[in-house]
N, C-alpha and C positions, 0 to 999 in steps of 0.2 A: 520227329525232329532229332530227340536222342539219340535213336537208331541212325539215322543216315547221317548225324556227325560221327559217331562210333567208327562207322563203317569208314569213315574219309578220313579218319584220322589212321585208321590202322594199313590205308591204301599208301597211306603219305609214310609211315612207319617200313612200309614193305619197300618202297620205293626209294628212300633213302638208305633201305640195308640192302641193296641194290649196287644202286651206284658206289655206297662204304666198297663191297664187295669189288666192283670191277676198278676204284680206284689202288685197292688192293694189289690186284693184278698187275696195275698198270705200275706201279710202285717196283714188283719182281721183276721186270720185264729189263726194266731201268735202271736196277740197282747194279748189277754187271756193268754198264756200260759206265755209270757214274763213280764205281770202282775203280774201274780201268782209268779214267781219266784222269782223277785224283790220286792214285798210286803213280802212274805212268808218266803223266804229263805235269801237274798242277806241283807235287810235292817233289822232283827231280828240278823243274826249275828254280824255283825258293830254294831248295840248297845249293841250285848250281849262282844264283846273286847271293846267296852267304859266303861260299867260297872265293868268288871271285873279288870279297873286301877283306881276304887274309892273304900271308903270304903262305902255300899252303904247298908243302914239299912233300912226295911221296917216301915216307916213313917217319915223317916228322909231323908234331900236331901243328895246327896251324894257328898262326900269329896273324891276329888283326890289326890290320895295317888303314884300313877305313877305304878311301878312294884313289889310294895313294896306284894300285894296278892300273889305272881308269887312266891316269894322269902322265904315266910312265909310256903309257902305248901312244898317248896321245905326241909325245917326242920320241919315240920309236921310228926311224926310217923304214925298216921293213914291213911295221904294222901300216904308214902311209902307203907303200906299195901296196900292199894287199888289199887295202881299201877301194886304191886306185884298180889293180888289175881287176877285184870284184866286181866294180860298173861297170867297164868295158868288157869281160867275158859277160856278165849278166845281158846287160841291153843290149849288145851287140850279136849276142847269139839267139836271145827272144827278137830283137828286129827281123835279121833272117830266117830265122824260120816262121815265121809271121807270116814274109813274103812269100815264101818257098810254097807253105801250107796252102796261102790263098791262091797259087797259081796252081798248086796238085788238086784243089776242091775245085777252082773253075774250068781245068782241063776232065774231069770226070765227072763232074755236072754236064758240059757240054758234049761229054761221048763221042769224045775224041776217037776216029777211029785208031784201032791198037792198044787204047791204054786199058779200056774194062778185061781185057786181060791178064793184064800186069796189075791189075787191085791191089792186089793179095800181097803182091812183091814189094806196093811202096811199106805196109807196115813191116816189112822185117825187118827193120834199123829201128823201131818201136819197140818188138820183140824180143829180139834180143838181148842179152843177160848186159849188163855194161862192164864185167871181166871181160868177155870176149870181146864187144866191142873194143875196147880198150887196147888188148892184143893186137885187134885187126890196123889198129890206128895206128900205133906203134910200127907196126912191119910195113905200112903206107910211109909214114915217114922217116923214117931207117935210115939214117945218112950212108952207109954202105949196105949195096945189095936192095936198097927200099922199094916200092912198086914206083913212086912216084918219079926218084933219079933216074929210074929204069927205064922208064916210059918217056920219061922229058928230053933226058940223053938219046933215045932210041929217035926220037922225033927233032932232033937238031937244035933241041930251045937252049939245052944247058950246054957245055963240054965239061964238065967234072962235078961231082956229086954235091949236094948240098945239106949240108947239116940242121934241117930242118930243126930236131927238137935240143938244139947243141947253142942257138942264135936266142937271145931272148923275145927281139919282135916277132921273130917267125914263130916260136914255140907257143906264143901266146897264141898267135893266129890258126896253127895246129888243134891246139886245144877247141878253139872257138868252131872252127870246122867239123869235129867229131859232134862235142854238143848239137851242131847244130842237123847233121846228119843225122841223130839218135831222137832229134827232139821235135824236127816238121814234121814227120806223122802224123802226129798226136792234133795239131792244128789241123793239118788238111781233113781229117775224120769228121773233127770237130765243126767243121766250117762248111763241111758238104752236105753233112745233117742239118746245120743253120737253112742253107741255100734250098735244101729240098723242101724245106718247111715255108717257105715265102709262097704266097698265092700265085698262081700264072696269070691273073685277072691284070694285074699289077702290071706285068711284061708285055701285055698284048695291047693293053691301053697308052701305056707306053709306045709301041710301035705306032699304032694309030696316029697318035700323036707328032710322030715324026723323028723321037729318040733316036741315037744311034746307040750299037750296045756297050759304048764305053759310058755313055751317059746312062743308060739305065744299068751299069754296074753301082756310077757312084752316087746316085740317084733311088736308085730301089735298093740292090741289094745290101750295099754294103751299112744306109742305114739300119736296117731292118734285124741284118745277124752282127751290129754293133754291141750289144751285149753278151753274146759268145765273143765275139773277139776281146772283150776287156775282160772276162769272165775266164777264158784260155791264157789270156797275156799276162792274167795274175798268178793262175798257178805255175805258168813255166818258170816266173820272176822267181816267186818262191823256191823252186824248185832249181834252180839253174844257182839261185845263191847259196843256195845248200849242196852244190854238188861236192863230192867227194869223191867219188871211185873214179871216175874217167881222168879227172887231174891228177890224182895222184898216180895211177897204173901209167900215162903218159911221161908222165915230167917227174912225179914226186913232190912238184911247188919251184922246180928250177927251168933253167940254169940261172942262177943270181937271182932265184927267188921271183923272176919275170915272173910265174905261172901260178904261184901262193893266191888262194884267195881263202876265204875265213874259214872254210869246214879245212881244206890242207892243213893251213898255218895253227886251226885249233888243235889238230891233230900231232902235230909237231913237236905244238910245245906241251902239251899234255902227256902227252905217253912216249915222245922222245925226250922229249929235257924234263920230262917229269915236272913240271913246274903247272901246278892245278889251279892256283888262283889265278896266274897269267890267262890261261888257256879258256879258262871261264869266261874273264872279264874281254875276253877277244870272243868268244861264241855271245856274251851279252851285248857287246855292241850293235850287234844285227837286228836284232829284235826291235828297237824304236823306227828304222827305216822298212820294216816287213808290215810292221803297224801303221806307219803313215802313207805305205801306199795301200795297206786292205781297206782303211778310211777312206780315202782319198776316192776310188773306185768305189767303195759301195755307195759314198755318197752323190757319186756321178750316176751308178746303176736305178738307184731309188729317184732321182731326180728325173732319170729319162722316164722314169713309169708315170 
């Protein structure tokens, strides 16, 4: 009996210098990423909410002023605007390309003849860099010499050129168009993979049944890849309210500020007026409505499970 507790005690000794060992492992493997995180992410934002409760001027140390940035933006017209222009480029360019995406995943789902051709051609507004796009969008809408005056004029719609990114509603509309050029790929990919993955058993019973295929879109599929679509329509949110480069290489945030929205306007006041605690307390305002909708969707996401 001594002997075979010996024995199981030294099996239980090897076994947990085992697992010591590969949580070890598992520890190195981790510590880079939890590095990264904590350098990159975690400790840049805590100083960027310290700064933004000072008044904090580039070459001056910063004076703590408490929530007094917070307060001032809050009576700021053009910080309203930006707020304003950031929901309608936000949701307005994730609604359309929504649409856009779920009509390029149902048109190549259903093999359309022509289009498994041109595959390859819908992601190149994905692909490419958003400098160029940016350029491409700009020379589109060119109020002298643009493709679009060129074309419109050529085709009898206008008689004289139109200053697309020169008008504030149009400019905003401009912007809205490129994002969303640049950004239904990403869904239609997204959405064809969803569709490919639904069982045929489902479509055929359906038929049986008497369906027609508008009813078994809203019926079968579109429950089914409803978690890709809210899982795609968070990240573009994210993603569309943190845009930067395409607003700014179009517009810069104008004319009259039409086309500012929070990464622009952070950008403005931060490294053109130099003004850091401003520019913070405008980059932290974002973050409680990025949070309340990643909440808001995971809790839906987890609910449907």
């Amino acid at each position: 009996m001594k002997n075979s507790n010996k024995i199981k005690i030294k099996q239980l000794v090897r076994k947990r210098g085992f697992f010591l060992k590969e949580e070890r492992t598992a520890w190195l493997f981790v510590l880079p990423l939890t590095l990264y995180f904590f350098t990159l992410m975690i400790y840049p934002f805590i100083n960027g909410i310290f700064i933004s409760l000072t008044r904090k001027l580039v070459g001056f140390p910063p004076i703590f002023v408490g929530f007094q940035n917070y307060i001032d933006l809050i009576h700021d017209w053009v910080f309203q605007r930006v707020v304003r222009n950031s929901f309608i480029y936000t949701f307005g360019a994730v609604s359309i390309k929504l649409g856009l995406g779920m009509v390029m995943a149902l048109s190549l789902y259903k093999g359309i003849k022509g289009l498994r051709f041109f595959r390859g051609f819908f992601l190149l507004p994905w692909i490419t860099p958003t400098v160029i796009s940016g350029l491409i969008w700009v020379w589109i809408f060119q109020g002298y010499a643009g493709f679009l005056n060129i074309t419109l004029m050529g085709l009898g719609i206008i008689k004289k050129e139109i200053p697309w990114l020169a008008i504030p509603n149009l400019a905003l509309f401009a912007v809205i168009v490129a994002n969303v050029w640049r950004g239904f790929p990403f869904f239609g990919v997204s959405l064809l993979a969803a569709m490919q993955s639904v069982p045929q058993e489902y479509y055929e019973a359906a038929k049986i049944d008497g369906a027609s295929a508008t009813q078994r879109l809203w019926h079968i599929t579109v429950p089914l890849i409803k978690p890709v679509i809210i899982v795609c329509s968070l990240i573009s949110i994210v993603r569309t309210f943190n845009d930067f480069n395409l607003v700014w290489i179009m517009t810069r945030g104008g004319p009259a500020r039409s086309t500012h929205i929070f990464a622009t306007y952070t950008y403005e006041t931060g490294f053109l007026s130099f003004q850091w605690g401003k520019a913070m307390a405008i980059s932290i305002y974002i973050t409680p409505l990025l949070v309340i909708a990643i909440i808001f969707l995971s809790h839906y996401l987890l609910r449907e499970e």
